[in-house]
N, C-alpha and C positions, 0 to 999 in steps of 0.2 A: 137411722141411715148408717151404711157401714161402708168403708172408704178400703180399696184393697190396695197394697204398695210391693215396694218389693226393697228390700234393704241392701246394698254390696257395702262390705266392709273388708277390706285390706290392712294385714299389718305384716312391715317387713321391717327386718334386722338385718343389717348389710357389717359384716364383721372386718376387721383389719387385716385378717389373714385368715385361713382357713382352721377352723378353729371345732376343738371335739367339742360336744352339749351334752350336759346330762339331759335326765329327761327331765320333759316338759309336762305344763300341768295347765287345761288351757279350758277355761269356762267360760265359754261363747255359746251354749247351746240354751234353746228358748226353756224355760222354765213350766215344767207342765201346768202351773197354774196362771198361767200369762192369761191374763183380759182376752187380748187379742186373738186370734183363733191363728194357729199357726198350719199356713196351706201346704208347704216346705219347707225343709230346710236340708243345706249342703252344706258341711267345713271339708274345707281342704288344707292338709300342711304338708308344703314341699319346702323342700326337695323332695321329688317320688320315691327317693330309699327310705324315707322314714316314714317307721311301723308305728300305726296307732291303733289303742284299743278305748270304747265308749264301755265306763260302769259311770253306775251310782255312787257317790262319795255320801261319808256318814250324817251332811248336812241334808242329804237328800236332791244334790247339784249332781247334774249330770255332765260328767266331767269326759276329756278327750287324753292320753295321756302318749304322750309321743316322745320314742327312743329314735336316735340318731349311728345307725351303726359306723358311718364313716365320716369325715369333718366336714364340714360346711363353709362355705362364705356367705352364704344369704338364706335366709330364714324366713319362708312368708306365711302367715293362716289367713284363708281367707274365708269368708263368712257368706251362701246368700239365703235369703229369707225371705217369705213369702207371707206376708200379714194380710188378714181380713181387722180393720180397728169400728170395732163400733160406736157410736156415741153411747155413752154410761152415765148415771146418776152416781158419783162415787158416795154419795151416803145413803144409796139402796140398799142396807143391811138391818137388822135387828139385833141391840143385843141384850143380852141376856138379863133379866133381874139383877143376878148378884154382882154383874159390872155394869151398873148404871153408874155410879159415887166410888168413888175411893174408901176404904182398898177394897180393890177388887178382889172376888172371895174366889180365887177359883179351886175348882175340886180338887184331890189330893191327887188322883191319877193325871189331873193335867199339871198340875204342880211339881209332881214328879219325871212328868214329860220334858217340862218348859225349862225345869232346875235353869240350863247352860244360859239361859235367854233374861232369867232374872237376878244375874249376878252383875252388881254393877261395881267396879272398878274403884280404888281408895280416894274419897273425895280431895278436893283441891280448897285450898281457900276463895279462888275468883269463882268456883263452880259453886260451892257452897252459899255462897255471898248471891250469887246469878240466883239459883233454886228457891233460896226465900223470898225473894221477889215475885215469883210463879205462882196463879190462884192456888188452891187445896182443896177448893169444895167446888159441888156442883153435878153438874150430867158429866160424865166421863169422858164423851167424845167434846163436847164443848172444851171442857179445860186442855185435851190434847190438840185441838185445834187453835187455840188461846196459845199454847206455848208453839204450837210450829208456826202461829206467824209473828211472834216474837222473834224468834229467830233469825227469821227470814229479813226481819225489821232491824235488827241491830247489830247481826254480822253481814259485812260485805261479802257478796261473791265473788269470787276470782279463780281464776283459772289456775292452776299447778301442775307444772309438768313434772316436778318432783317426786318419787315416789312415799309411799308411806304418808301417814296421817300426821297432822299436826297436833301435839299433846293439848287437852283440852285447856289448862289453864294459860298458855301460849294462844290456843285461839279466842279466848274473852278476850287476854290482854291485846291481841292485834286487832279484833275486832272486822277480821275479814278470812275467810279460807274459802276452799272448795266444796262443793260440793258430799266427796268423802268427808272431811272435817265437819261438818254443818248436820250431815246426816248421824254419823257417831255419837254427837254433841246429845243429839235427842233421843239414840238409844241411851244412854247415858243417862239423862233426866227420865225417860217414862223408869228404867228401872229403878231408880230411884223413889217413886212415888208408887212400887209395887205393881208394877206394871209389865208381864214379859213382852219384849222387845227384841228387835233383830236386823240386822244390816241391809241391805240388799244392793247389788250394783246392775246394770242392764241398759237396755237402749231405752233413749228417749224421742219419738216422733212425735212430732209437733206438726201439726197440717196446717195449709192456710186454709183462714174460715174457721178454724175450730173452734172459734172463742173469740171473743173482745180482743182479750192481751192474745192473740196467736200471730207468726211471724207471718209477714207479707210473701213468706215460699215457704212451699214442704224442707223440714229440717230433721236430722236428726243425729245423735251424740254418745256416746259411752257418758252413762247419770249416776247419780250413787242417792237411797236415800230411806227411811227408816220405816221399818213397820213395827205395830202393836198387835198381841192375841187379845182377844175380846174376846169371850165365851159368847155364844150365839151369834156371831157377826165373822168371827176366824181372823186369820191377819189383813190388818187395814193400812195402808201405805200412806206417808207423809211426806212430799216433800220439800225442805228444808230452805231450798233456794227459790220455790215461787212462794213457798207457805200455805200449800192448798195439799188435797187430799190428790192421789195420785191416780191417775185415769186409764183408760185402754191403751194411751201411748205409752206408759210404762211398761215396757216387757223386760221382764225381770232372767235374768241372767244364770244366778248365783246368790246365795243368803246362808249367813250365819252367824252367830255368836258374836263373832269375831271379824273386823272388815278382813282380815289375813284368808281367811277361811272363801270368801265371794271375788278375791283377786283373779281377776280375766286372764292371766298368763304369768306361769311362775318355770319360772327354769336357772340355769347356770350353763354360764360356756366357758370358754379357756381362755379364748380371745376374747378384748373389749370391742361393744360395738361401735362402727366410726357412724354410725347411721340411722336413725330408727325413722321411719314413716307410718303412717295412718292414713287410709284415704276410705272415707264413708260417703255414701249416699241414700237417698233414698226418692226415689220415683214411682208414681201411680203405673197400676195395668191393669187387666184383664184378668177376668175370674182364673185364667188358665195356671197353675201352681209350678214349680219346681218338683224334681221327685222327691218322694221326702225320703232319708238315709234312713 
């Protein structure tokens, strides 16, 4: 059974005075390998004088990039989206002989591929001290399943409206972050264990009825949360703050390397903002789509 929705997401910058912006760098656009079958989609950024162009960025994000030729007091992108979400088996995959057990043997050409995805970061003592405690043996997908609900188990979630990530040995020792911090943590650990890994940030809809733990109304969020390449299986998604495998409500956004690299909106202006808003939703309809741009 497939559930169709329609996502509005709003975001505005209301500035102190009118203020020049360089450009902008805005990765809101559904990711072509989304679960969910995308029926349309529209962004729109006004003010109607600013010029935007859609390419590809070297992560393979399809990116919006938006010049402001004259100054602004308010800055809005708005997003709407037209999802078909199926119900999925998220461990309907196969993989491969050579990553069944650790380390995974992958071939030289994907090796050479993955390089940017299995470099992990200079370890920490609390990260280190965390890591030995982690099984090392076993089915592949079990032991990543093993550590994402470790995770999930022993750092608090919480919300931050802060930008940027919390340094990983800062998030053992507080023993709570966000989302981004929670999802990092675990590309961090699989590449550790020889495993290419990768960021991912996107919307999360969550329907009622979809599950046991599902909210008592249609919900949905700006998520952040981590995926693995598995030979014969492809990238498998994790996430960090239920500790479960990630479903057709993940529509993924943006991914890379680097959480820097899947950031939803990067810019600079002149003015500070006196204001920032978000306003999301997400409601059921009819087969009928959006034009897709």
């Amino acid at each position: 059974m497939s559930t169709a929705v329609r996502v509005n997401h709003l975001t505005r910058y209301v500035f102190r005075d009118a203020s020049h912006l360089g450009p902008h760098i805005i990765r809101l656009c559904p990711a072509y390998y989304a679960r969910a079958e995308v029926d349309g989609f529209v962004i729109a950024v006004r003010p109607p004088e600013a010029v935007t162009r859609t390419y590809y960025g070297p992560s393979g994000n399809r990116v919006v990039r938006a010049l402001f030729p004259e100054p602004v007091r308010q800055l809005e992108i708005e997003v709407v989206l037209d999802l078909t979400i199926p119900e999925i088996n998220p461990f309907d995959f196969f993989v491969a002989p050579i990553a069944e057990s650790l380390p995974v043997a992958y071939e030289e050409e994907d090796r050479t591929i993955l390089a940017p995805y299995l470099q992990a970061p200079p370890e920490g003592r609390r990260l280190s001290d965390w890591m030995a405690d982690l099984p090392a043996s076993g089915y592949t997908v079990d032991l990543l399943v093993e550590i994402n609900r470790r995770i999930a188990e022993q750092v608090t979630y919480i919300r931050r409206e802060e930008e940027g990530l919390l340094d990983t040995e800062g998030l053992l020792a507080r023993g709570a972050g966000s989302c981004r911090d929670t999802a990092w943590l675990l590309v961090q650990a699989m590449r550790r264990l020889g495993i290419a890994a990768r960021f991912v940030s996107g919307y999360l809809v969550q329907l009622e009825g979809s599950a046991a733990d599902a909210p008592d109304h249609d919900t949905i969020e700006l998520h952040a949360w981590a995926e693995a390449f598995l030979p014969g299986a492809g990238w498998i998604g994790f996430d960090t703050t239920s500790g479960m495998l990630a479903t057709a409500g993940h529509v993924p956004l943006a991914s890379g390397h680097v959480p820097e690299v899947a950031a939803p909106v990067v810019g600079t202006a002149e003015v500070a903002v006196e204001r920032f808003e978000v306003t999301m939703g997400v409601t059921r309809r009819p087969a009928a789509a959006v034009p897709a741009s």
